[in-house]
Steps between C-alpha positions, in 0.01 A plus 500: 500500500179727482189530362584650195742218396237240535235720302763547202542077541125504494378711197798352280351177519104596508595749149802270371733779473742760698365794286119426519593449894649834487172625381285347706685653794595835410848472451770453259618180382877526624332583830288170442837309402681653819249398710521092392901542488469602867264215551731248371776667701346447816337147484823396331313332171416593150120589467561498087686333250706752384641253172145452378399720178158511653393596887519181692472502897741220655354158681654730809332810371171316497525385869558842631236652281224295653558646835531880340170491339371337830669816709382773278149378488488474862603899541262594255233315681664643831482813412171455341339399797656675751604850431290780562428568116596881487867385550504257247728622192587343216378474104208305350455460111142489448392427101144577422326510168322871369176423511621480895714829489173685340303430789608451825842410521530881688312393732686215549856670521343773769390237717827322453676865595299498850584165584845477382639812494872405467471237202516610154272397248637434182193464276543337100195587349521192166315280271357184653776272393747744557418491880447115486856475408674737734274347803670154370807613462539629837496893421177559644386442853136531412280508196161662472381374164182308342490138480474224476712444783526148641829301622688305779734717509232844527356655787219708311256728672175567263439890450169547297415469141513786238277512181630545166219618223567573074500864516525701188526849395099662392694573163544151378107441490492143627182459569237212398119444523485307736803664698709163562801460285713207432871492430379512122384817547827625581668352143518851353697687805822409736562402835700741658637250824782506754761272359547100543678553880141588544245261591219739393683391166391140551154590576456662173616223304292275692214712478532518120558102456209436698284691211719289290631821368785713543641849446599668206759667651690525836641849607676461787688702810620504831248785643078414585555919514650452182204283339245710657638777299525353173133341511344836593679646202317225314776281360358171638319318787652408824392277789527766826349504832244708560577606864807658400364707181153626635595823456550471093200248539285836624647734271437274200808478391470104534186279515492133639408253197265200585616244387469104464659310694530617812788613628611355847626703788898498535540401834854643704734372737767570740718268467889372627701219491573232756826638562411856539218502715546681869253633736571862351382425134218265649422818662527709176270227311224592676530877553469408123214350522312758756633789219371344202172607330425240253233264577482213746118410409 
């Protein structure tokens, strides 16, 4: 009996599944099913009910299961705690949304580098939801995303706040007298968006239904690189941040549209479940926080 046996026992019942364990672990899922076969072998009991159509852990299987996920916990925390960091090795998934990835999520993974030089990052740059969901599911060991983000079963560590502004292309002429528009203004062109895994999808919509209005039409895609592009070309509005497209702001190839109402900051978190927090991504969480440029005011 070693680690790795107890890890396999672990993941399968954290992700529900010997293939999503496999995953989660690096490794195949016949290595996954060896692993719990030798298991069984040795403590001389069946950790699954092989007869069931679905995956269903034995009253037995339970028992021993408690004590794994105590055992691997405590070596994380172990090692955590007491190693001298440099000799640390491992992987760590790290999900992170692109308004992150755009700004200073490279200075985030060279800090990481120095600190931890023999752990891999593996970084999934997704949508909002997207990220949500792998966190929950287990995939992720920690999420760099903007909230909300509140729960019992959260440790969250507050990063700043970005702004997001109407921005528009000079060609489409949206202008006013007394320079404020309302979502009525915008009746005649699209919203060019990042699709409904987004939350900057929500915010729309609830920008629009607090004017009591709402778009004509939705264009959506999985890019803000993407949307930037198609507003500047002039084929709608888009809701971007400002800090990350200064640059086209200058050249006038976008211009910020003031608008009514406001427009709230979208405030970001680093956040990981219960079950996955350690010293090292408590550690991470706030190297995030010391690398991140949005606001804290």
């Amino acid at each position: 009996m070693n680690l790795k046996h107890m890890e396999a026992l672990v993941w399968i019942c954290r992700l529900g599944s010997f293939s999503a364990a496999a995953r989660r672990l690096n490794t195949t899922q016949p290595a996954i099913s060896m692993r719990i076969a030798e298991l069984e072998k040795r403590l001389g009991i069946a950790l699954f009910d092989r007869r069931a159509r679905a995956l269903h852990i034995t009253p037995e299987g339970r028992e021993f299961a408690d004590y794994a996920h105590r055992i691997v916990d405590l070596v994380q925390e172990a090692e955590g705690r007491m190693s001298d960091r440099s000799q640390l090795s491992g992987r760590l998934k790290l999900g992170v949304t692109e308004s992150v990835a755009l700004t200073w999520l490279s200075d985030l993974v060279v800090r990481l580098n120095e600190e931890f030089p023999a752990i891999l990052i593996d970084l999934d740059i997704n949508l909002t939801q997207i990220v949500w969901r792998k966190l929950r599911d287990g995939e992720l060991d920690l999420a760099i995303l903007p909230g909300p983000a509140f729960g019992s079963d959260l440790s969250i560590t507050y990063l700043g706040s970005i702004l997001y502004t109407w921005m528009a292309s000079p060609k489409l002429k949206l202008v006013n007298a007394d320079g404020q528009l309302s979502a009525n203004d915008f009746n005649r062109v699209p919203v060019i968006t990042l699709s409904e895994d987004s939350n900057l999808h929500e915010i729309i919509e609830t920008w629009f239904s607090s004017n009591s209005s709402a778009p004509r039409r939705v264009d959506v895609c999985n890019s803000l690189g993407v949307v930037a592009e198609l507003t500047m070309a002039g084929l709608g509005i888009s809701m971007l941040p400002p800090i990350i497209f200064s640059d086209e702001i200058e050249r006038g190839d976008l211009f910020e549209l003031k608008t009514k109402p406001d427009i709230k900051p979208l405030e970001f978190w680093a956040v990981q479940t219960s079950r996955h927090v350690s010293p090292i991504t408590e550690t991470i969480a706030q190297y995030a926080r010391q690398a991140s440029t949005f606001r804290f005011a």
